[in-house]
C-alpha positions as CSV (number, residue, x, y, z in Angstrom):
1,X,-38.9,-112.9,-64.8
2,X,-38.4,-109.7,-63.0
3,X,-35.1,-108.1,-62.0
4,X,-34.9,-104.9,-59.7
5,X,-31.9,-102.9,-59.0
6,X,-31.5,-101.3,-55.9
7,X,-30.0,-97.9,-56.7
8,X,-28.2,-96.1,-53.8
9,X,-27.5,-92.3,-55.2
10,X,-27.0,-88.8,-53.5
11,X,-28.2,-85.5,-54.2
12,X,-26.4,-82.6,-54.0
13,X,-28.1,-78.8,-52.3
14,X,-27.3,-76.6,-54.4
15,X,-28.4,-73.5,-51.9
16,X,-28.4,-72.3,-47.9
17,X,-29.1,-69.8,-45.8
18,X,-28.0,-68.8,-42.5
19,X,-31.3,-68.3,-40.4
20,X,-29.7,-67.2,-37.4
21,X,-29.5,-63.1,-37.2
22,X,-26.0,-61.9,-36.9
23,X,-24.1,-64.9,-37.6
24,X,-21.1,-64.8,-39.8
25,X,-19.3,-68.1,-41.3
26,X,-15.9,-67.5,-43.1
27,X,-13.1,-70.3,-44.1
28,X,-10.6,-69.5,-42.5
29,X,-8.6,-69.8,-45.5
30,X,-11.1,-67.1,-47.1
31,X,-12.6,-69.7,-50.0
32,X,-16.3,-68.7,-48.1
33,X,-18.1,-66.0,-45.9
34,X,-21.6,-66.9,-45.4
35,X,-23.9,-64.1,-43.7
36,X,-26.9,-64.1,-42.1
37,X,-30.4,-64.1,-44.0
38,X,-28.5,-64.3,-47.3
39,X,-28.2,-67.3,-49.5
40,X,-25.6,-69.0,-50.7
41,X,-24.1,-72.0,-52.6
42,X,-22.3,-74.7,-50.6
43,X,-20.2,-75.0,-54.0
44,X,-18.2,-71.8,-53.0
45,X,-17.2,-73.8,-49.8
46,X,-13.5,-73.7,-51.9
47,X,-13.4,-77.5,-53.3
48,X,-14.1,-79.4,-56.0
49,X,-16.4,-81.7,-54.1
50,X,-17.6,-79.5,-50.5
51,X,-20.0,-82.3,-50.4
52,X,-19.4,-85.5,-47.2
53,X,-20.7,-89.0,-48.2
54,X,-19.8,-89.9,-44.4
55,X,-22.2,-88.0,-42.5
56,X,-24.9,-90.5,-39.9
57,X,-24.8,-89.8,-36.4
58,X,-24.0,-93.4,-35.7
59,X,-23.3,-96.9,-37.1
60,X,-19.9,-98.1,-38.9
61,X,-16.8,-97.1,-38.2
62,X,-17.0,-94.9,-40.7
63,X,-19.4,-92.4,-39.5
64,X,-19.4,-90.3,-36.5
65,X,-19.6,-93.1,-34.2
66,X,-19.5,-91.8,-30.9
67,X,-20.7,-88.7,-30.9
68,X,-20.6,-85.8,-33.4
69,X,-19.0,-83.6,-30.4
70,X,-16.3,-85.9,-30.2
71,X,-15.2,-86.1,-34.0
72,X,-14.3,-82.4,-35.2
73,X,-11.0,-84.2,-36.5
74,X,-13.5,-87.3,-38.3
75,X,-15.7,-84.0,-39.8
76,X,-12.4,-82.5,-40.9
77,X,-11.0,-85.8,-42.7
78,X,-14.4,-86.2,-44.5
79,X,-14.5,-82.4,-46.1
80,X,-15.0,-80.5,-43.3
81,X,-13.6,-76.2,-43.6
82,X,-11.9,-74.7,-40.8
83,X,-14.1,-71.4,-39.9
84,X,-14.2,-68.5,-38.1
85,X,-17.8,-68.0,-36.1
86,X,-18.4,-64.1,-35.6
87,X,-21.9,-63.5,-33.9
88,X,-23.6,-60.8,-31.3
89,X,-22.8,-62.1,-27.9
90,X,-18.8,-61.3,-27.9
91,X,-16.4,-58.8,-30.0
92,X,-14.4,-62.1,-30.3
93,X,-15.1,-64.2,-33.0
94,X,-15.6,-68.4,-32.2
95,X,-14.0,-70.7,-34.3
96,X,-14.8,-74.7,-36.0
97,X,-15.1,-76.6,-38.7
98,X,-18.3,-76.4,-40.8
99,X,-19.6,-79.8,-43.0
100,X,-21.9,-79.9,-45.6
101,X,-23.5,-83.7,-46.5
102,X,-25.1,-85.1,-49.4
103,X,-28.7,-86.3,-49.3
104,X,-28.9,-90.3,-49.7
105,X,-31.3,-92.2,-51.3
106,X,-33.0,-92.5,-48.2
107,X,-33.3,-89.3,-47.3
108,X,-34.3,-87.9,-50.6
109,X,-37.8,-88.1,-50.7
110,X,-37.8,-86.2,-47.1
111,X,-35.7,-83.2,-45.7
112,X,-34.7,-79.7,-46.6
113,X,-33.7,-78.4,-50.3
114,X,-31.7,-76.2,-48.3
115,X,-29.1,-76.1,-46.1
116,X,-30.9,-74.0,-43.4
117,X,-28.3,-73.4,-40.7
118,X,-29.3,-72.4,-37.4
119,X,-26.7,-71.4,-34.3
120,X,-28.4,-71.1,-31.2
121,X,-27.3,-69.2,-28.2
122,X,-27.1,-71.7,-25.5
123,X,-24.2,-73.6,-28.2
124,X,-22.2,-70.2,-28.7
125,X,-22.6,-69.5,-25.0
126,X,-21.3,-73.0,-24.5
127,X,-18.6,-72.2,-27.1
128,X,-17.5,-69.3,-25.1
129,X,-17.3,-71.1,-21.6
130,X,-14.4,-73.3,-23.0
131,X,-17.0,-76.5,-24.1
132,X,-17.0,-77.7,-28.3
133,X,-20.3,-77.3,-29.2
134,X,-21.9,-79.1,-32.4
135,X,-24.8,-78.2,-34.2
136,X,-26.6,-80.0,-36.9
137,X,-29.2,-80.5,-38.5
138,X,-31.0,-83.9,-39.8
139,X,-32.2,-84.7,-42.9
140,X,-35.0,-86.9,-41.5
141,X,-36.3,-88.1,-38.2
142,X,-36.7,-91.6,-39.8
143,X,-33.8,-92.7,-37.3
144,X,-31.2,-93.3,-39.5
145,X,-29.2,-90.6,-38.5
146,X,-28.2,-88.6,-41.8
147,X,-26.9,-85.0,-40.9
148,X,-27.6,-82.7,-43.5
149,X,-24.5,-80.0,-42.3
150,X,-22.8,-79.7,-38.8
151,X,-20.8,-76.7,-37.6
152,X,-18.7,-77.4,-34.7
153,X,-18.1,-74.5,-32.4
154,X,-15.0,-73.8,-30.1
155,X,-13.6,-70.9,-28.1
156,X,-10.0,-72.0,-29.7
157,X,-9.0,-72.4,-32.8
158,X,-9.2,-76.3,-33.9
């Protein structure tokens, strides 16, 4: 007789990087400041555990059903920091909420080993024009939807 187990675990990224030149992330209650082209370790994000179970694009009521745009307040009750965006297109700074997510079981044989955040212009110019902008990155294409981090961006503080 055979048994199986099915085990369902989650990996934690111990590293990332801000790939984006010019782009400063700091909490804005100063736990983290993340700079451009230097690493650092999502453990600094200022809590015991910085890391979000609850991060798929779409499914049960527990994700970010219904658009990750939509949800800075979901992001924010799952983990998310409150930040302060400063970057080259303004003297004013942008602010958000930045999320880091744990890699599932699914996800672990595919993805980044880093957190490798990227902040294009059109989402800060967005930003700036009074729109939320969210960027995120996946940990696969498989279609299931895991984010790996999001930052959402906002003229106003959130």
């Amino acid at each position: 007789m055979n048994i199986f187990f099915l085990v369902s675990f989650s990996t934690l990224i111990n590293k990332g990087i801000i790939k984006t030149s010019g782009i400063t992330i700091e909490a804005l209650d100063g736990s983290f400041k993340y700079e451009s082209n230097k690493v650092f370790k999502p453990n600094d994000f200022g809590s015991t555990n910085p890391f979000s179970d609850n991060c798929v694009l779409r499914g049960s009521s527990n994700s970010f059903k219904g658009g990750v745009a939509n949800n800075i307040k979901t992001g924010l009750s799952n983990g998310a920091k409150k930040v302060r965006v400063f970057h080259p297109y303004s003297t004013k700074p942008l602010y958000g909420a930045l999320l880091f997510c744990k890699k599932s079981s699914v996800a672990a044989s595919s993805g980044p080993d880093e957190y490798s955040l990227f902040v294009p212009k059109s989402y800060i110019d967005n930003a700036i024009a009074g729109r939320v902008s969210a960027v995120y990155e996946l940990f696969t294409n498989s279609g299931n939807g895991q984010i790996a981090w999001i930052l959402w961006l906002s003229k106003e503080p959130i």
